[in-house]
VOGUKOL-903504 format. One line per field, with one value per residue: residue number from 1; residue in three letters; x, y, z of N, C-alpha, C in turn. Coordinates in nm, 3 decimals, padded with zeros to 5 digits. Each point is the difference from the previous one (the first is absolute). Layout:
<sites>
k (NUM,...) $
r (ALA,...) $
n.xx (X,...) $
n.yy (Y,...) $
n.zz (Z,...) $
ca.xx (X,...) $
ca.yy (Y,...) $
ca.zz (Z,...) $
c.xx (X,...) $
c.yy (Y,...) $
c.zz (Z,...) $
</sites>
This chain:
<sites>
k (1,2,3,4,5,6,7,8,9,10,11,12,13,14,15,16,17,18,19,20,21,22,23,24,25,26,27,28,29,30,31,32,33,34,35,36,37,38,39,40,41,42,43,44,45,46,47,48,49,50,51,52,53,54,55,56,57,58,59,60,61,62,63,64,65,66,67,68,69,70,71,72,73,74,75,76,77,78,79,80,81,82,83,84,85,86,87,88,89,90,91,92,93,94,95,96,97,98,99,100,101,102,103,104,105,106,107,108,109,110,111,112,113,114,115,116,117,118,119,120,121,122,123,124,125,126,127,128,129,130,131,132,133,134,135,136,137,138,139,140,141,142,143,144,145,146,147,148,149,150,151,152,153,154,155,156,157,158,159,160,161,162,163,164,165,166,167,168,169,170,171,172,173,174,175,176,177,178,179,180,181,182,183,184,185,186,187,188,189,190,191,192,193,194,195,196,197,198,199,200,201,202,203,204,205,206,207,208,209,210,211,212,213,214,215,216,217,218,219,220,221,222,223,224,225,226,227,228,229,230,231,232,233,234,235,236,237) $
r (UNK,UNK,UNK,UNK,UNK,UNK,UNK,UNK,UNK,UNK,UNK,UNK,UNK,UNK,UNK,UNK,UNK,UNK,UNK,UNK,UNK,UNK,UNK,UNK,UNK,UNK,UNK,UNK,UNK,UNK,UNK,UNK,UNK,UNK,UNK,UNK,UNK,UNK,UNK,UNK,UNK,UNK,UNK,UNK,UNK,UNK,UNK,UNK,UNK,UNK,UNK,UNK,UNK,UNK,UNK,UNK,UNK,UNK,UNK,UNK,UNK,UNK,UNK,UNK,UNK,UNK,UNK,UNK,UNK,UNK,UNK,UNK,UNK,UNK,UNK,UNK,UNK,UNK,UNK,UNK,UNK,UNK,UNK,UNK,UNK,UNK,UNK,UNK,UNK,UNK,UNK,UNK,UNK,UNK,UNK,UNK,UNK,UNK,UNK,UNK,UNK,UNK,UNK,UNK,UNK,UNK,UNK,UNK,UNK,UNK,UNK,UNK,UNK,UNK,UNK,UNK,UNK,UNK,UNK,UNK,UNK,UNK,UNK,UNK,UNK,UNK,UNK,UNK,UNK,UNK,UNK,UNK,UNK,UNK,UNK,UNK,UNK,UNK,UNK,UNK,UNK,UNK,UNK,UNK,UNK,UNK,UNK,UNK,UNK,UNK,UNK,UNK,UNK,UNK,UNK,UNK,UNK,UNK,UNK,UNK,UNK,UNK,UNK,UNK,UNK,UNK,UNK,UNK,UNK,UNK,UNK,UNK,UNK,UNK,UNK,UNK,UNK,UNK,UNK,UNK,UNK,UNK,UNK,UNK,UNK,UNK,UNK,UNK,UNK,UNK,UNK,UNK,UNK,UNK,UNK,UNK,UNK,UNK,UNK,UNK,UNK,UNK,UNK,UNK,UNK,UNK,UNK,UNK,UNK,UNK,UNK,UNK,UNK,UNK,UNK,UNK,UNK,UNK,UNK,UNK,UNK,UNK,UNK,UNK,UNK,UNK,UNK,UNK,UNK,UNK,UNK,UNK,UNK,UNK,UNK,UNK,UNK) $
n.xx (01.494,-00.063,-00.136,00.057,-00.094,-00.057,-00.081,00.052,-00.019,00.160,00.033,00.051,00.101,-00.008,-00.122,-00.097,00.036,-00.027,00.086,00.082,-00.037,00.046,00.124,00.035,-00.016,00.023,00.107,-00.012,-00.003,00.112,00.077,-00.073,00.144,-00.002,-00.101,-00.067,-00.030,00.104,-00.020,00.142,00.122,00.061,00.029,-00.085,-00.016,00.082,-00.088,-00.143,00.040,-00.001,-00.034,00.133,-00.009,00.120,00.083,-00.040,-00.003,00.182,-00.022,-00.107,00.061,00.014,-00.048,-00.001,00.087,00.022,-00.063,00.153,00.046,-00.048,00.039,-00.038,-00.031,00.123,-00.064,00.106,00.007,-00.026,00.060,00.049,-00.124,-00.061,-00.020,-00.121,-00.048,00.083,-00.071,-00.088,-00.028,00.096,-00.128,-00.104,00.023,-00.017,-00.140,-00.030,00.031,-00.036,-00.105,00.020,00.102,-00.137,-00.121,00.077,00.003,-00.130,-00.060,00.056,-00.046,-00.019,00.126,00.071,00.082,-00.049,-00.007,00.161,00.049,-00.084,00.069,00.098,-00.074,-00.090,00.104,00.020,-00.070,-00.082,00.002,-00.120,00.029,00.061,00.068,00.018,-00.067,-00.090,00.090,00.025,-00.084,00.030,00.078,-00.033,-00.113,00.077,00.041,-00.085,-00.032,00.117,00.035,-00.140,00.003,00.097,-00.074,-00.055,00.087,-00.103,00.141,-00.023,-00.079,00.099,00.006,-00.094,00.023,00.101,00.000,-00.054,00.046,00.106,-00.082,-00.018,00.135,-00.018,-00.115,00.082,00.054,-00.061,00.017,00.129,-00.041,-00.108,00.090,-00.050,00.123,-00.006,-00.054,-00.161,00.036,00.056,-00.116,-00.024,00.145,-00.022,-00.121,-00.009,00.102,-00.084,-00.092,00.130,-00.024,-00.130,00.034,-00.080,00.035,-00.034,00.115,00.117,-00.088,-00.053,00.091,00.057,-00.065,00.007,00.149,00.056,-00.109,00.055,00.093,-00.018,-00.105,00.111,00.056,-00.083,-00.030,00.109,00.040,-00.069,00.092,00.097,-00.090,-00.090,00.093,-00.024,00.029,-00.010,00.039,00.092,-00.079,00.149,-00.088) $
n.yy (-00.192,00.108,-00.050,-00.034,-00.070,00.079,-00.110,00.016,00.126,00.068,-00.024,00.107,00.028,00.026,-00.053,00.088,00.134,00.121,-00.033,-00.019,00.146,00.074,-00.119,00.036,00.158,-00.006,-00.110,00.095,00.081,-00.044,-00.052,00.129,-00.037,00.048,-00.010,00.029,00.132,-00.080,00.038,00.060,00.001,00.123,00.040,-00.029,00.045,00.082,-00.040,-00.005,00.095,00.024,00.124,00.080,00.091,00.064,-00.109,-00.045,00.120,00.028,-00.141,00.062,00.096,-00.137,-00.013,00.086,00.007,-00.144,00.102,-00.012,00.126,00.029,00.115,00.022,00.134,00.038,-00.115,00.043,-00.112,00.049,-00.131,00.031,-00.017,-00.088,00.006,-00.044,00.177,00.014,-00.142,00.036,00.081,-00.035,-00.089,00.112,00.082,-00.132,-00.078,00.112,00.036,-00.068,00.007,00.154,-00.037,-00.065,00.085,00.111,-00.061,-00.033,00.172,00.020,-00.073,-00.139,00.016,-00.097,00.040,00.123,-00.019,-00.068,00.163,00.043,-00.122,-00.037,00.109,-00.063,-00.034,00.081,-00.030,00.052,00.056,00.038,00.120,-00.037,00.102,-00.072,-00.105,00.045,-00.002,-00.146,-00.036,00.086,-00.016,-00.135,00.067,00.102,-00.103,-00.103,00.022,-00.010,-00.126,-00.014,00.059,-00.081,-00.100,00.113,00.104,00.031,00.036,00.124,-00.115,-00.094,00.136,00.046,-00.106,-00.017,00.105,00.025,-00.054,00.111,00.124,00.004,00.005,00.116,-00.019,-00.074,00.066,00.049,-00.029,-00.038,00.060,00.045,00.054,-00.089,-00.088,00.090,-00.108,00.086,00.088,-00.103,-00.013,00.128,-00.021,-00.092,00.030,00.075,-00.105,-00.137,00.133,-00.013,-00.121,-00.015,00.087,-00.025,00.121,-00.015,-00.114,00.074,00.084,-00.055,-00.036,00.056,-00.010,-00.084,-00.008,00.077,-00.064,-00.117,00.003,00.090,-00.052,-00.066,00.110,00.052,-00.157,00.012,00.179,-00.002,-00.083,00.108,00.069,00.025,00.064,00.088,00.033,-00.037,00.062,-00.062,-00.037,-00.067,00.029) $
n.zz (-00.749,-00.085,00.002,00.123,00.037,00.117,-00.051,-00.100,00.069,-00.036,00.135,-00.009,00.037,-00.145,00.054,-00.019,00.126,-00.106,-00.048,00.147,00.008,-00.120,00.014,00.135,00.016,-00.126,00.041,00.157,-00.117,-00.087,00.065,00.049,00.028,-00.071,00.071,-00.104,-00.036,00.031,00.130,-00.054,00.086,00.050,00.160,-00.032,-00.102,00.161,00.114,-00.069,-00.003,00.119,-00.009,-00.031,00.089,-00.042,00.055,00.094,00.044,00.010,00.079,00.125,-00.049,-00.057,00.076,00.034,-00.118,00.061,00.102,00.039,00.080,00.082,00.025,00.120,-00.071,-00.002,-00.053,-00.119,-00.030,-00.152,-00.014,-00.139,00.029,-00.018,-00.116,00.057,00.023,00.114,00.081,-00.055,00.047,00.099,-00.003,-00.054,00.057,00.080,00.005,00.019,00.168,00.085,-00.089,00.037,00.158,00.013,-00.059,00.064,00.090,-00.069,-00.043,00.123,00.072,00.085,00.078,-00.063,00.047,-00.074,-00.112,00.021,00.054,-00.108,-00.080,00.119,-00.031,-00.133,00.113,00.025,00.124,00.099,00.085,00.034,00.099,-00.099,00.048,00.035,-00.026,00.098,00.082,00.024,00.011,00.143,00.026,00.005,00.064,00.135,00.054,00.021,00.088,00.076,-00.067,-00.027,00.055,00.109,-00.027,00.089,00.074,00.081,00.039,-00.065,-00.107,00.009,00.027,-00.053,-00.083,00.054,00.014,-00.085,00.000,00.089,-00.082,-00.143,00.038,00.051,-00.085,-00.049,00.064,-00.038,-00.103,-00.023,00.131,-00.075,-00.120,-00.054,-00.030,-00.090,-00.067,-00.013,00.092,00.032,-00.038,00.082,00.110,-00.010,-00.051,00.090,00.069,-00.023,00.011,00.121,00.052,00.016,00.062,00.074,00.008,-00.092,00.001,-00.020,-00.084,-00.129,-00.008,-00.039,-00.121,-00.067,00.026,-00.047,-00.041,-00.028,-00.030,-00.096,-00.083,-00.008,-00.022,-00.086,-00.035,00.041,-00.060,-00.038,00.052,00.056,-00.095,00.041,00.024,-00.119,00.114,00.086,00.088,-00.052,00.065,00.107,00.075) $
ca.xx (-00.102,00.016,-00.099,-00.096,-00.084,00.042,00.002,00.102,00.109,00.115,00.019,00.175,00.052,00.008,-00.121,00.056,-00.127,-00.123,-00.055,00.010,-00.120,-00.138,-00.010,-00.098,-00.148,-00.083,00.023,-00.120,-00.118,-00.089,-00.046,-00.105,00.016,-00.080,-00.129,-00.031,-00.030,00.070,00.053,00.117,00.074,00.111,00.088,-00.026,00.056,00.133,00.053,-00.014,00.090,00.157,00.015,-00.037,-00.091,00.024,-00.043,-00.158,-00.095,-00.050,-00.009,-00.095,-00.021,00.075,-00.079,-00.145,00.048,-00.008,-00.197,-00.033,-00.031,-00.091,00.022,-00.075,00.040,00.027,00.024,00.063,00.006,-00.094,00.032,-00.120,-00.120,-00.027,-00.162,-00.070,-00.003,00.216,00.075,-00.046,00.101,00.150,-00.002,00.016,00.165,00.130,-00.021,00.059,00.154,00.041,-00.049,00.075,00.103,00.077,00.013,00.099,00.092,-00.025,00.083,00.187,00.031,00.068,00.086,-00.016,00.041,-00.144,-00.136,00.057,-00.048,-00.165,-00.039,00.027,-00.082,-00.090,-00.041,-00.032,-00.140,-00.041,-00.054,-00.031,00.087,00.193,00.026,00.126,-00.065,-00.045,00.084,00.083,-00.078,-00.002,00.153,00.026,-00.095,00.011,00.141,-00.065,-00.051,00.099,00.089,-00.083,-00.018,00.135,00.052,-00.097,00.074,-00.031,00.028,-00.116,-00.099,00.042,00.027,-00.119,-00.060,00.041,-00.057,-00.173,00.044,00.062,-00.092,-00.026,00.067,-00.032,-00.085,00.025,00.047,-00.100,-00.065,00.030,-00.061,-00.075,-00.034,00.103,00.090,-00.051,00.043,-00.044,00.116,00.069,00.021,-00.014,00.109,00.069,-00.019,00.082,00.049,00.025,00.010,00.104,00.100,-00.050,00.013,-00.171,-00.065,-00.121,-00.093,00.077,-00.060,-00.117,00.015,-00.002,-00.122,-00.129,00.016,-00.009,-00.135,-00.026,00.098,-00.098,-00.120,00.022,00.036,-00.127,-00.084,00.083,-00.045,-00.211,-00.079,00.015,-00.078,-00.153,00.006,00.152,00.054,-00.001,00.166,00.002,00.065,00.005,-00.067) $
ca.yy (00.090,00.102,00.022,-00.072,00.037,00.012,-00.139,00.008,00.067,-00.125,00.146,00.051,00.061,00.134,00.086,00.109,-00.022,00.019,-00.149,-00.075,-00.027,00.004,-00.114,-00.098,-00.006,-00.032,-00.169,-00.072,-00.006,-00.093,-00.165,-00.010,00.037,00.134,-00.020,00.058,00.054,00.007,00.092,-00.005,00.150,-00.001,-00.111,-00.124,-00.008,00.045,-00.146,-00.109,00.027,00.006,00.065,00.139,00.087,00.089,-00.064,00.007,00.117,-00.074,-00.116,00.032,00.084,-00.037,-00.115,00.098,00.070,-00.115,-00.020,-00.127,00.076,00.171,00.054,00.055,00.157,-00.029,-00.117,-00.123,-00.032,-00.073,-00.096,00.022,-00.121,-00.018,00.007,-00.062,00.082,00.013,-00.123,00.039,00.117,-00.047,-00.114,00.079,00.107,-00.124,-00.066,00.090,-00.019,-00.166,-00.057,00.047,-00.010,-00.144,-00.013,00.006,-00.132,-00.132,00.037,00.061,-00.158,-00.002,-00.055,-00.125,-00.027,00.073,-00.113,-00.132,00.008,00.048,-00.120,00.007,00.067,-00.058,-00.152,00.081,-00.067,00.024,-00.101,00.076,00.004,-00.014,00.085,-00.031,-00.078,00.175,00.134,-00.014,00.035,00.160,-00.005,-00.020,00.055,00.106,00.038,-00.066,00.127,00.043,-00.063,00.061,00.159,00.001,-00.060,00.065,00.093,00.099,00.058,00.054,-00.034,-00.075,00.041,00.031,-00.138,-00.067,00.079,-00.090,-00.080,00.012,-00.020,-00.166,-00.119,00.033,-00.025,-00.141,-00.046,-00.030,-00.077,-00.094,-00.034,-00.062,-00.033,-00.130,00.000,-00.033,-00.049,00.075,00.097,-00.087,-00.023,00.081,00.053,-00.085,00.030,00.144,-00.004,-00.033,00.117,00.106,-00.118,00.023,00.155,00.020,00.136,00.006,-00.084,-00.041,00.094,-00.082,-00.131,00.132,00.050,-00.085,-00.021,00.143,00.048,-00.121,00.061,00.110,-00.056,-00.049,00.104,00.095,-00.057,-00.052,00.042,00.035,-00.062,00.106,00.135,00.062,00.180,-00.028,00.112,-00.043,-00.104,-00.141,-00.101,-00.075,-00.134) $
ca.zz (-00.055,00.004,00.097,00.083,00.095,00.147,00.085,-00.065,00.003,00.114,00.084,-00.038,00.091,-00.077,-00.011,00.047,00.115,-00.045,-00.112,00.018,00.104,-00.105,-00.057,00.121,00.010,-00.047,-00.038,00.034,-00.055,-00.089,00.016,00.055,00.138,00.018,-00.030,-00.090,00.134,00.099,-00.004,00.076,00.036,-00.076,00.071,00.000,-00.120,00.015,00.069,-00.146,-00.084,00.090,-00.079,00.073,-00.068,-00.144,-00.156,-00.018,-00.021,-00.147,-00.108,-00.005,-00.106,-00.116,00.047,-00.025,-00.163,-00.074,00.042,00.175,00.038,00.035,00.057,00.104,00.081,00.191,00.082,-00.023,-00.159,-00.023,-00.078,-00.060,-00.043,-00.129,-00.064,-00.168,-00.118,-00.010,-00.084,-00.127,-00.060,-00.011,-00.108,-00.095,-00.009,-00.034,-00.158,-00.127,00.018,-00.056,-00.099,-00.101,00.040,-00.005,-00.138,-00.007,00.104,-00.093,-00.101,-00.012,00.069,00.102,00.020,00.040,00.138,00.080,-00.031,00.090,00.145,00.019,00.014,00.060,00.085,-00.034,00.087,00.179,00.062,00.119,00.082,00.104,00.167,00.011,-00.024,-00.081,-00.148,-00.096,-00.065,-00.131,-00.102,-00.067,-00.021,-00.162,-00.076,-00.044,-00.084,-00.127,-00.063,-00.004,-00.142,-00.092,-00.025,-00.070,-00.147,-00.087,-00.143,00.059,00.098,00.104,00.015,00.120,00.164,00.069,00.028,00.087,00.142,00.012,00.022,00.111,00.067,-00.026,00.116,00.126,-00.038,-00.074,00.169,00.059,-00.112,-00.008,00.101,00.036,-00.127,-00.053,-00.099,-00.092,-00.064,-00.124,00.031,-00.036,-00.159,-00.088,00.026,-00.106,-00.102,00.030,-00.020,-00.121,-00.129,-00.067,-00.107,-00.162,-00.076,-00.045,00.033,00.009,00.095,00.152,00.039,00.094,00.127,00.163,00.051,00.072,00.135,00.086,-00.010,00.044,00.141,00.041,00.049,00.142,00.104,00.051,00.058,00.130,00.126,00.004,00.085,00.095,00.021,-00.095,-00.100,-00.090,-00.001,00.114,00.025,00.002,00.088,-00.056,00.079) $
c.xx (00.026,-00.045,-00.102,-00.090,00.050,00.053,00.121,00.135,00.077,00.047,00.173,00.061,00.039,-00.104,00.055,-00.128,-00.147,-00.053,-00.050,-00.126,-00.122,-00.070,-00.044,-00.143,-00.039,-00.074,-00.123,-00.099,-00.079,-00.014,-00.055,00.019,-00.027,-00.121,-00.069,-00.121,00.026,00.066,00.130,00.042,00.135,00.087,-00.044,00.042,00.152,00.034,00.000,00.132,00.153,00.072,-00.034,-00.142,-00.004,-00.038,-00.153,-00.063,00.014,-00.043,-00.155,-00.038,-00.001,-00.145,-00.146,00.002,-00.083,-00.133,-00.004,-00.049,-00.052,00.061,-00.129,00.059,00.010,-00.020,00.031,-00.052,-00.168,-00.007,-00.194,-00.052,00.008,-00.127,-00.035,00.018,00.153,00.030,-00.101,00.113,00.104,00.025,-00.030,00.120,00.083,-00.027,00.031,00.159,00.066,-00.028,00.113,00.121,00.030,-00.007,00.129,00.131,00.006,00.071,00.138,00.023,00.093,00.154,-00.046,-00.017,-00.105,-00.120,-00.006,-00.065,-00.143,-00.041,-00.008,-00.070,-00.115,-00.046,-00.034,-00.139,00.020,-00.119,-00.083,00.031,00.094,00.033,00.184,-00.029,-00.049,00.093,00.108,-00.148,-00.025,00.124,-00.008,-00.102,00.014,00.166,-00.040,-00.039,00.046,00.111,-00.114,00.025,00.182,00.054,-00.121,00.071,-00.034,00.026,-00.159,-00.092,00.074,00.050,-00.146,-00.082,00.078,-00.032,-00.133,00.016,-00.023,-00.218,-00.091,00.020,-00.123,-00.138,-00.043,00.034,-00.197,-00.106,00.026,-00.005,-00.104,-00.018,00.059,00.058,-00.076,00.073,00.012,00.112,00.124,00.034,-00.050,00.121,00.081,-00.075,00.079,00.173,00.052,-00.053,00.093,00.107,-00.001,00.023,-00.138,-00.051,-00.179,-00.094,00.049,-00.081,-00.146,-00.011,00.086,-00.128,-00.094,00.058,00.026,-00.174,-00.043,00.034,-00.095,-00.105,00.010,00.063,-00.100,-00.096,00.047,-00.007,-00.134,-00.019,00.064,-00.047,-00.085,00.014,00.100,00.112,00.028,00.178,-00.058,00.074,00.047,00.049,-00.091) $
c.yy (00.143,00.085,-00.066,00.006,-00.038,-00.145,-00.091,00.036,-00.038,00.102,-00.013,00.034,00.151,00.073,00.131,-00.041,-00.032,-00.095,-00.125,-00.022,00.010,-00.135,-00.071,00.018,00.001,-00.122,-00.028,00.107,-00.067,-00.111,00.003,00.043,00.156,00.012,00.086,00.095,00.078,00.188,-00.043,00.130,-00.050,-00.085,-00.129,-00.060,-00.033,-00.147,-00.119,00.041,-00.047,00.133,00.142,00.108,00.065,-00.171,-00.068,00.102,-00.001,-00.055,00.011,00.070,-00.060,-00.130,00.084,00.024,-00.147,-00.062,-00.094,00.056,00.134,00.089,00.012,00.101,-00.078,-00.119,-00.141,-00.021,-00.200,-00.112,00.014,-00.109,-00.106,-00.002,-00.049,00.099,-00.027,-00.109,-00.031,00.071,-00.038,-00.185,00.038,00.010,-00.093,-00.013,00.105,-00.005,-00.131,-00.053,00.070,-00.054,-00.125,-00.016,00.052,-00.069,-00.098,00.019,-00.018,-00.146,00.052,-00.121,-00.167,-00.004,00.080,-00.131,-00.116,00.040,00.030,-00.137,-00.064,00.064,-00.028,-00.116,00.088,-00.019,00.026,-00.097,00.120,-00.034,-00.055,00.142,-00.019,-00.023,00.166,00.064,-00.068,00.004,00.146,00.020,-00.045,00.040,00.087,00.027,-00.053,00.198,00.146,00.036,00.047,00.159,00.082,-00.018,00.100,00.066,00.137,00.046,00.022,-00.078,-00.122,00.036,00.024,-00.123,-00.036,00.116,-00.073,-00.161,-00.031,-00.007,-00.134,-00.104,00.011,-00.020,-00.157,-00.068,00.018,-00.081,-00.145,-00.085,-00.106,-00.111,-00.141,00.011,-00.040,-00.061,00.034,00.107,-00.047,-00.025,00.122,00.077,-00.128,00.050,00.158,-00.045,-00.055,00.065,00.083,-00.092,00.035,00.106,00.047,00.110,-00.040,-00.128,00.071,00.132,-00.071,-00.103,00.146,00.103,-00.117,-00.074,00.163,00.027,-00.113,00.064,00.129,-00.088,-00.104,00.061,00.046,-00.078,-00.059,00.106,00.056,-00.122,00.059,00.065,00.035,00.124,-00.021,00.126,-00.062,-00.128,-00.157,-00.099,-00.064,-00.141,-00.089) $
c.zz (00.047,00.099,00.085,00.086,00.128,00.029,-00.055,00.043,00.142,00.084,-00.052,00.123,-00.046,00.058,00.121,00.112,-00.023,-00.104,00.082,00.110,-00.080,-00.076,00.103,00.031,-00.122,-00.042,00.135,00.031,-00.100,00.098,00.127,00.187,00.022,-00.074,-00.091,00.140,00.134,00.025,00.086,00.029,-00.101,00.076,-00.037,-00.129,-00.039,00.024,-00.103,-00.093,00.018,-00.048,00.080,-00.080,-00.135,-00.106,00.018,-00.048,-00.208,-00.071,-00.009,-00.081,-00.107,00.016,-00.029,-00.113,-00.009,00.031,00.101,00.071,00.021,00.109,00.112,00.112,00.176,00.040,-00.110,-00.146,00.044,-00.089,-00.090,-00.033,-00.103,-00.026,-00.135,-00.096,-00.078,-00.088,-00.132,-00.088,-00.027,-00.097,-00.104,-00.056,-00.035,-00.157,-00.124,-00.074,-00.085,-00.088,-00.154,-00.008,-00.097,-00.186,-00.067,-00.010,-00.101,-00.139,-00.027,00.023,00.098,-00.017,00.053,00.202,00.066,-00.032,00.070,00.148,00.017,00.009,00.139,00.137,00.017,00.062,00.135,00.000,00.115,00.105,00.084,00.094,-00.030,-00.028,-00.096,-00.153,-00.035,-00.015,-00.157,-00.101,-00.091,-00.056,-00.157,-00.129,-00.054,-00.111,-00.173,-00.124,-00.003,-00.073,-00.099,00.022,-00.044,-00.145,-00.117,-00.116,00.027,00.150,00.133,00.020,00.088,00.119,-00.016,00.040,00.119,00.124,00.014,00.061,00.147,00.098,-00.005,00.099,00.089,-00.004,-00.004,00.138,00.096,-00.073,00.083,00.133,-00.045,-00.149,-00.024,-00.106,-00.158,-00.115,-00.167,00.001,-00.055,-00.145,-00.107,-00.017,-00.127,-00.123,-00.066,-00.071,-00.125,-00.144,00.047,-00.058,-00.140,-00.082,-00.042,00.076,00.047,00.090,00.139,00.068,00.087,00.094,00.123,00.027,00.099,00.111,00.111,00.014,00.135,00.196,00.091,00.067,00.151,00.125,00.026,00.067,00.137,00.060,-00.005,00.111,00.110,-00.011,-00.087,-00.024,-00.076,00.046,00.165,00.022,00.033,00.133,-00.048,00.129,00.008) $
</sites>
């Protein structure tokens, strides 16, 4: 694929300093070893990184463009929150995104061996507190939808879906603490797939609406049980 999301992606020995430290902190920030909140320094960043100063300070720079982080005048950088108002906003932002992507996707059709592997993905199930079972679960979800925004036809509109993505993870990683494996989820990702079999634009639109809607409504209700302001950071203990 053309364009992937963070959890996806394979470390190279090509990578240059700064890629390579920009791709570490940011991998735990999504998956949480850097605490949404959290204030760090830069040495410290240096050490998570293994990584001298010039390509952190960069990759920091490239990490704040992407809303992980905040700058704080004189004492260090601020792994930014999450929030009910943010993750509204950003499942929003998904379902628009995605719903077009995929009416698209259905239109042009997809390659046998992309439809063979969305198939294939469609068996991943989790287990709460296995952190292993969660992460292949995100892994194939997200790549599930991944192959939808690639096979779009629209360049821009599939790098912008897959950055979203990257925060998504990081979101879906505190969801899924406490959330069970759904089975309705399950089968609204097979209905999705089988209208791009179909070449059916228009179902493959509504079956990604009513599961990207579906998805919203259980994120938001997983984290409202961390916090009574909609604007207030989310534990995630």
């Amino acid at each position: 694929m053309k364009y992937l999301p963070a959890i996806l992606g394979e470390d190279h020995p090509s990578l240059s300093a700064t890629e390579r430290a920009y791709a570490t902190i940011k991998r735990q920030i999504i998956e949480l070893e850097l605490e949404p909140g959290t204030h760090v320094t830069k040495s410290t960043l240096e050490r998570r990184a293994g990584a001298s100063t010039m390509p952190v300070r960069e990759a920091l720079t490239r990490l704040q463009r992407d809303g992980l982080v905040r700058v704080l005048p004189r004492s260090g950088y601020r792994i930014l929150p999450v929030t009910l108002k943010g993750t509204r906003d950003l499942c929003a932002f998904r379902r628009l995104l995605e719903v077009e992507a995929v009416g698209l996707a259905a239109e042009l059709g997809l390659p046998e061996r992309d439809l063979a592997r969305m198939e294939e993905l469609l068996s991943a199930t989790y287990e709460i507190g296995d952190q292993a079972s969660v992460d292949a679960f995100l892994r194939a979800n997200l790549e599930f939808d991944a192959i939808i925004a690639n096979r779009c036809g629209n360049d821009m509109l599939a790098q912008t879906i897959v950055r979203a993505f990257d925060e998504l993870e990081r979101v879906l990683r505190i969801t899924l603490k406490s959330l069970s494996f759904s089975e309705s989820a399950a089968h609204q990702r097979r209905e999705i797939l089988e209208a791009i079999r179909d070449r059916d634009p228009a179902a493959a639109r509504a079956a990604m609406s009513a599961r990207t809607q579906s998805s919203q409504e259980q994120i938001i209700n997983q984290l409202v049980s961390h916090a009574s302001l909609a604007e207030v950071s989310i534990s995630i203990t």
